[in-house]
C-alpha positions as a printed Julia matrix, in Angstrom:
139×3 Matrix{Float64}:
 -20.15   0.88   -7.37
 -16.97   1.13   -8.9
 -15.68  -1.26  -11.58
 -12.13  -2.41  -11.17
 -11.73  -3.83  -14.55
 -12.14  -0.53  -15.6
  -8.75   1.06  -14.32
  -5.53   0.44  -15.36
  -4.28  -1.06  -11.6
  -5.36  -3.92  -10.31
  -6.84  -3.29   -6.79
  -9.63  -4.44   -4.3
 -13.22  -3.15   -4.7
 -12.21  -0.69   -1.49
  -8.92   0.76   -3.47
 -11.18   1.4    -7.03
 -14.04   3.05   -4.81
 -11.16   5.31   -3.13
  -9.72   5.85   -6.67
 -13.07   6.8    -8.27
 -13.88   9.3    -5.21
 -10.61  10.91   -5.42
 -10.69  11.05   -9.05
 -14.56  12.72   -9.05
 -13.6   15.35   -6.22
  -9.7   16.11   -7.21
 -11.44  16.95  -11.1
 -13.16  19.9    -8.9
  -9.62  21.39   -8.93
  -9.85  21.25  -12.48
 -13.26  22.8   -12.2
 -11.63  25.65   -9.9
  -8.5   26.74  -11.19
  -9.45  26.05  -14.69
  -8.98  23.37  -17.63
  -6.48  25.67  -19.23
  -4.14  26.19  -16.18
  -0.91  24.68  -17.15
  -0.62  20.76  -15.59
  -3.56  20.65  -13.74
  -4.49  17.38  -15.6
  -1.03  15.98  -14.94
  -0.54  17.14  -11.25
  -4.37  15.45  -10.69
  -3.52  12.4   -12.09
   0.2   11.88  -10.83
  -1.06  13.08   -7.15
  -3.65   9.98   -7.18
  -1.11   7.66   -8.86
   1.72   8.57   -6.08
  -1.44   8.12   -3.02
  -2.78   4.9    -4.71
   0.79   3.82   -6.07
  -0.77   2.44   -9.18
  -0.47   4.05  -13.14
  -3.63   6.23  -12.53
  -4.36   7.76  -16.41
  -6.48  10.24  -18.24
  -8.71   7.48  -18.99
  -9.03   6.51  -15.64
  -9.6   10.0   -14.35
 -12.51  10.37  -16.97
 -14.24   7.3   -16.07
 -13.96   7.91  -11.86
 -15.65  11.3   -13.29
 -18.46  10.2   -14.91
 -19.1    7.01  -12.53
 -19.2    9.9    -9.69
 -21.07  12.55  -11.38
 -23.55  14.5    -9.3
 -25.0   12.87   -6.51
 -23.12   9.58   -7.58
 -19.74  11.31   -5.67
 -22.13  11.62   -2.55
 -23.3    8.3    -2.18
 -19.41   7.08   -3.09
 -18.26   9.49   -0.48
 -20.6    7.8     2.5
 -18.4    4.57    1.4
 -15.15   5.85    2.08
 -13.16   5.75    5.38
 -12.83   8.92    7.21
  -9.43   8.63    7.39
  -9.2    8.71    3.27
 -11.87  11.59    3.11
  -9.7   13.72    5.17
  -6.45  12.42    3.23
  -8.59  13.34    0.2
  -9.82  16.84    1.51
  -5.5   17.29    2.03
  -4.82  16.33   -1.25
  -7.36  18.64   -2.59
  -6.33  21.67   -0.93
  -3.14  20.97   -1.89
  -4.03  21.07   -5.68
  -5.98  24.11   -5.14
  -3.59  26.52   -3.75
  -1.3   24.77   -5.5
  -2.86  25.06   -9.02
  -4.74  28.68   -8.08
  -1.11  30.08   -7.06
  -2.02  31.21   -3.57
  -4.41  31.05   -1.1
  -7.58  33.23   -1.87
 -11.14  33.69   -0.02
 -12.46  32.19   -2.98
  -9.98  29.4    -2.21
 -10.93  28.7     1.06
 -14.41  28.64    0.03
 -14.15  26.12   -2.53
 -12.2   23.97    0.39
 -14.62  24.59    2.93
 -17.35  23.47    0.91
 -15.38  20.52   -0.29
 -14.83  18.98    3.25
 -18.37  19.8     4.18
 -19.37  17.54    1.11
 -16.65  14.8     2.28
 -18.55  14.85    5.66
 -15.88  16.12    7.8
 -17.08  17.95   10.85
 -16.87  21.65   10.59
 -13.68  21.38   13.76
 -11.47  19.66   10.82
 -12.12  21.67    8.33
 -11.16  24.39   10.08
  -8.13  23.11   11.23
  -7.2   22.01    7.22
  -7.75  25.65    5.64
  -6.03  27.02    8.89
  -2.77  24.43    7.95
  -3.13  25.39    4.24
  -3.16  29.41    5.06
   0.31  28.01    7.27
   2.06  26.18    4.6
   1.27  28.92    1.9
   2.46  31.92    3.98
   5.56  29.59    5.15
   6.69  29.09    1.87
């Protein structure tokens, strides 16, 4: 599905198929918080360089986006370990009420639906937007 020789890291098919998902569904931050919100670009792409410790780019970010438009992200989603879809639905939370500036009900909507479309069971979701409400009113 995805095409290592497209991205600037060298990686196994498993790492560009991670990279591509979490490049398609961390763009829906973009999506949610806005194109014009100050760093959302950079904070995307320096969140998946730091998880994938590679030189993720703009480029990069673009392609995983249009290799996992629409129903694409699905099918790449069904590829991906549980254990990365829930790293993924952290990382994305993280970016949202990072990005949005505080938690919201629209928010935890938008994360909700998110980890229902990473195919986590309803049980971990729950327990993700309950440690995201935690951290936010922590801090």
């Amino acid at each position: 599905m995805a095409a290592t020789g497209e991205l600037t890291f060298s990686g196994s098919t498993e790492t560009a198929l991670l990279a591509d998902v979490l490049g398609g569904v961390l763009f829906h931050v973009v999506d949610y918080v806005g194109p014009d919100q100050p760093g959302v670009f950079t904070t995307v792409i320096e969140r998946i360089s730091e998880v994938l410790d590679c030189n993720y780019t703009m480029n990069d970010l673009q392609s995983a986006r249009e290799r996992t438009a629409g129903s694409k992200l699905d099918d790449a989603i069904v590829e991906v370990d549980r254990g990365d879809r829930l790293l993924i639905l952290q990382l994305f939370s993280e970016l949202v009420i990072t990005k949005a500036e505080g938690i919201s009900p629209s928010a935890v909507t938008i994360i909700e639906k998110m980890g229902k479309r990473l195919g986590l069971a309803p049980a971990t979701i729950e327990r993700e937007v309950m440690a995201v409400v935690a951290l936010v009113n922590w801090n």
